[in-house]
C-alpha positions in Angstrom: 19.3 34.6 11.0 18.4 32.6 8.0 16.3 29.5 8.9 17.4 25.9 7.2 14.9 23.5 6.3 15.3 19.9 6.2 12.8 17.9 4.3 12.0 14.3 4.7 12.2 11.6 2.1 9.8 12.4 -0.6 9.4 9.0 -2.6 7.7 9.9 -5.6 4.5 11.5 -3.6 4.9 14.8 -5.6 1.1 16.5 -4.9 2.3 16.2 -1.2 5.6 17.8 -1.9 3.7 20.5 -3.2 1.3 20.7 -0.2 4.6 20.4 2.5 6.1 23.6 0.4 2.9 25.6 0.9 2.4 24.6 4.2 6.2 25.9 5.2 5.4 29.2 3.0 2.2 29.8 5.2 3.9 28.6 8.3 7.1 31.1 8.4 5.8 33.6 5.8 7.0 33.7 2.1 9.3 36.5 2.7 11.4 34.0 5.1 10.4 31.0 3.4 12.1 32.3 -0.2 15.1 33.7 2.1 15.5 30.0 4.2 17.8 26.9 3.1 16.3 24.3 1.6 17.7 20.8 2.3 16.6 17.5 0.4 17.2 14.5 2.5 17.3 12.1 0.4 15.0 9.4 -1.3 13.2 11.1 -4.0 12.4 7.9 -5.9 10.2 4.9 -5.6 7.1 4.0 -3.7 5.0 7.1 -4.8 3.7 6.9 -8.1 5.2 9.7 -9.5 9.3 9.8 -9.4 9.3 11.1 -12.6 7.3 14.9 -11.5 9.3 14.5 -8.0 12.9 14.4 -9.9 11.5 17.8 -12.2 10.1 19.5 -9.3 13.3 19.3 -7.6 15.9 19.7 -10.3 13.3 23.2 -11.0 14.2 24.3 -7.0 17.6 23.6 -7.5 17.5 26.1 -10.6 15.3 28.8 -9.0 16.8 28.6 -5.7 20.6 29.3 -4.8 20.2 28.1 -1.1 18.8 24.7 -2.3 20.6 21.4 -1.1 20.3 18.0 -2.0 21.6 14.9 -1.0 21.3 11.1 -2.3 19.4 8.2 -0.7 19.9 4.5 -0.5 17.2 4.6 -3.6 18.4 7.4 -5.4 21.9 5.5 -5.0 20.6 2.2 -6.2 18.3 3.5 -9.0 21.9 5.4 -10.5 23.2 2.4 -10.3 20.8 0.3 -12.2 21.4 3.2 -14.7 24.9 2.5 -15.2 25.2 6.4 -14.0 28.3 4.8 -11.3 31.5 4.9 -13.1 33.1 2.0 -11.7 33.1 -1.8 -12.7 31.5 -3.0 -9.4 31.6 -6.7 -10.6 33.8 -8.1 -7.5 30.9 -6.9 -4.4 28.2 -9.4 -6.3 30.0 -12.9 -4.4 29.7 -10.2 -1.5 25.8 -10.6 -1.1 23.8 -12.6 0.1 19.9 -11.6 0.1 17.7 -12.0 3.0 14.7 -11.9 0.4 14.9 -14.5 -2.4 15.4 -11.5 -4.8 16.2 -12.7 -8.4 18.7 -10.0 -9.6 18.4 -7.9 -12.2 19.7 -10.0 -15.5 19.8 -13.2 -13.9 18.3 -16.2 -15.7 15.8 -16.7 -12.6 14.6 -13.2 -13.2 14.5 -13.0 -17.1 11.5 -15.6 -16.3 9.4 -13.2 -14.1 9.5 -10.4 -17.0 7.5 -10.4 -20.3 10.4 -8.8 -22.6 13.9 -9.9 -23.6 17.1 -9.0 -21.8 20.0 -8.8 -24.7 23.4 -8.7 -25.2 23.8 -5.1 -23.7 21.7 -6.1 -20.6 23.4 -8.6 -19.9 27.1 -7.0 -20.3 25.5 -3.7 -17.8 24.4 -6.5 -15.4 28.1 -7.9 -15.4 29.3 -4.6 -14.1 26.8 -3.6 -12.1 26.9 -2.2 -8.4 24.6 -4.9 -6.3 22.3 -2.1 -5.2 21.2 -1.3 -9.0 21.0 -5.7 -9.6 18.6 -5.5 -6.3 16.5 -2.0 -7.4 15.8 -3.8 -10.5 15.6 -7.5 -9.2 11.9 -9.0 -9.1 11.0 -10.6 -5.6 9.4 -14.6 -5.2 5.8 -12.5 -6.5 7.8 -11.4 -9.8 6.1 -8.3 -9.1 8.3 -5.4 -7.6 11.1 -5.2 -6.2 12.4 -5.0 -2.4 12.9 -0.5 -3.2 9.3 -0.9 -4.4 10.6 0.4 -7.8 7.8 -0.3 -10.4 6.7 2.6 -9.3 8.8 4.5 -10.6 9.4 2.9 -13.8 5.7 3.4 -14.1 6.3 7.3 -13.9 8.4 7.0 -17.4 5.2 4.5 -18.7 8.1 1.7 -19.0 7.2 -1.8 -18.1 9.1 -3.2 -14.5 12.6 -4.2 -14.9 13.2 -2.7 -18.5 16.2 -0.7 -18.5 16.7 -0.1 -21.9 13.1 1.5 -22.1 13.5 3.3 -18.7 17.2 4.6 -20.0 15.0 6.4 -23.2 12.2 7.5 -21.6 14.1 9.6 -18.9 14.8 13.2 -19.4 18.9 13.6 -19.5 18.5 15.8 -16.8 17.1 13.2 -14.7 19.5 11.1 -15.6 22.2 14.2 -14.5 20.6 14.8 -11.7 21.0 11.5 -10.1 24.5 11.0 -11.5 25.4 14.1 -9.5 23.6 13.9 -6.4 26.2 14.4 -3.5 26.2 11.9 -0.6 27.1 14.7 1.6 26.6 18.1 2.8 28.4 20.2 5.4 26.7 23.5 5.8 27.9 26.5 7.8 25.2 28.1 9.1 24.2 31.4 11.4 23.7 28.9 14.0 26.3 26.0 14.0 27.1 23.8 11.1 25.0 20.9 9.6 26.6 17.7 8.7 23.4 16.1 6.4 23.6 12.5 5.2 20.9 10.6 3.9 20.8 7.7 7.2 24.1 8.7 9.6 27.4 8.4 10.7 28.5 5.5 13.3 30.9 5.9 16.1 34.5 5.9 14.9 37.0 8.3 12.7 34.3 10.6 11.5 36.4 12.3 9.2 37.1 9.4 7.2 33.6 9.3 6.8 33.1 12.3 5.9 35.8 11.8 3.4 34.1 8.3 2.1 30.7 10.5 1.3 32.9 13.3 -0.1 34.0 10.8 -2.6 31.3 9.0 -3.3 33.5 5.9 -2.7 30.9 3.0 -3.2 33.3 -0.2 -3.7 31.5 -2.1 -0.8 28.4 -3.5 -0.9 26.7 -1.9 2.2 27.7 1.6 2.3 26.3 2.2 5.5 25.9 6.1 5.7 23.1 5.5 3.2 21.7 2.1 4.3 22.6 1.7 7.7 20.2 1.8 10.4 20.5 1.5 14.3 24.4 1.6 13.9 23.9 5.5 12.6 20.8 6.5 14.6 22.7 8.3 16.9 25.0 11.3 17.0 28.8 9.9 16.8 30.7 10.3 20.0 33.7 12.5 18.9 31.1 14.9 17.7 28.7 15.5 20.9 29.2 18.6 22.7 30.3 20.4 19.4 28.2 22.9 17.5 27.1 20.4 14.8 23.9 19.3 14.2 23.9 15.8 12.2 20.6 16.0 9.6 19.2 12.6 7.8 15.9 10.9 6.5 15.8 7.6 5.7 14.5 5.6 8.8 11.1 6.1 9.0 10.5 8.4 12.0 10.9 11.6 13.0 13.2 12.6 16.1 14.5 16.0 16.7 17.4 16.2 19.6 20.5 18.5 20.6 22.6 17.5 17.9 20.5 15.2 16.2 17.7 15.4 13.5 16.3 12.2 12.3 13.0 13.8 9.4 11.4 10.7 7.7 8.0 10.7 9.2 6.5 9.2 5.9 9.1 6.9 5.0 6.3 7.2 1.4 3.8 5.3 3.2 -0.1 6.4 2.1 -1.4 8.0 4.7 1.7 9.2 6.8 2.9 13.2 6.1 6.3 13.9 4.2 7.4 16.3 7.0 10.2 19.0 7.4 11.9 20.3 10.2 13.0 24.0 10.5 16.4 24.7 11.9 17.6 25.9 14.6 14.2 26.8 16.2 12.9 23.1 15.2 9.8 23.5 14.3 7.7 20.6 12.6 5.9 20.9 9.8 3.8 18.5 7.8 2.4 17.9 4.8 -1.4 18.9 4.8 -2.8 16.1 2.6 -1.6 13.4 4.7 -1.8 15.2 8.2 -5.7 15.5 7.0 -6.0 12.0 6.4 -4.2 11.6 10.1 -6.5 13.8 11.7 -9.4 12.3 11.2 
């Protein structure tokens, strides 16, 4: 029975991606390890300090490895955005929000003061159109510093100052640029063992199929889509689903939790110091990353 597993959000901590993927290889043997499912949850970007060797490890995976899966984050979401990689005019959802942070949005005057280069005409005509999640990946916070994804992070991967898109937009690879454009927000995997509905935070209670249809689509003309973003409301397995043989698989909140029907693998959440951990399906095993679970154990 081929073995599926699901790996927590990475956040630009690529030496401990590395050190997770040995640690699975010595843990089930590489024979098994090459022949297992391998499933991204989500959140490649940000935090870490090196998005930019994350993105190329993965996309290389994806290349070498047909039984590779990948799914898109709330910050993998947001950063496509702020790329103009979305190929909708989202202008209408910016009246929509309201921020609980004092963020200055990306191309707004307040935030053209907390940068040290120029926003032009073409900056400001992407901001106009702009999904609200790419404004607020890109927005400076009261510190003018960062932003609330913790994103200058990862423009410092590319060696392009916070908040400049132009520079960022030339000094990514166009298959980093592909890969996020085509990240689904949704697998459904039928396995040996049951299938595996995996979605970067979770589904809530109600018409699950029209859910399922919403990440299918990539529908993202609201401002809080909340199988990405949401948090308590999608903790749990949805009612219409429990006693079925699917297994519901996300990252995102910060924890780990393995249950019947429920996998929850974010045990890092790219905190220093806390292991990027995966979870091996259907036996559920745990397995961690050994640079941070040595930091842990001692």
């Amino acid at each position: 029975m081929a073995k599926l597993i699901c790996v927590g959000d990475t956040h630009g901590n690529l030496s401990r991606l590395n050190s997770l993927l040995d640690q699975l290889e010595k843990h089930l043997g590489t024979e098994t390890f090459q022949q297992s499912h391998l499933l991204f949850c989500g959140d490649y970007v940000d935090r870490g300090f090196n998005t930019k060797g994350v993105l190329q490890r993965i996309i290389d995976l994806c290349a070498i490895r047909a039984n590779t899966y990948v799914i898109a984050g709330n910050h993998d979401f947001a950063m496509a955005a702020f790329l103009g990689l979305l190929p909708h005019d989202y202008s209408h959802l910016r009246q929509q929000y309201h921020s609980r942070y004092d963020e200055r949005l990306w191309g707004s005057d307040a935030f053209a003061r907390d940068v040290d280069f120029q926003l032009d005409d073409n900056d400001r005509k992407a901001a106009t159109t702009m999904h609200v999640f790419g404004l607020r990946w890109g927005a400076t916070l009261p510190d003018g510093k960062d932003s609330v994804f913790n994103s200058a992070a990862t423009f410092a991967s590319y060696g392009v100052s916070f908040g400049d898109r132009q520079g960022l937009l030339a000094a990514m690879p166009e298959s980093h640029k592909a890969f996020l454009r085509d990240l689904p927000w949704l697998q459904e995997l039928t396995l040996d063992f049951g299938k595996v509905i995996a979605v970067h935070a979770g589904l809530h209670d109600g018409n699950v199929e029209r859910q399922l249809q919403t990440l299918r689509d990539k529908d993202a003309d609201r401002v809080w889509i909340d199988q990405l973003t949401g948090r308590w409301d999608v903790v749990d397995v949805p009612e219409e689903l429990i006693g079925q043989d699917i297994t519901v698989v996300s990252g995102h909140h910060g924890f780990l939790s393995v249950a019947s029907q429920r996998v929850i693998v974010d045990e890092s959440a790219g905190n220093p110091g806390t292991p990027i951990a995966a979870v091996i399906l259907p036996g559920k095993d745990v397995v961690r990353d050994a640079i941070a679970a040595g930091v842990m154990a001692k």
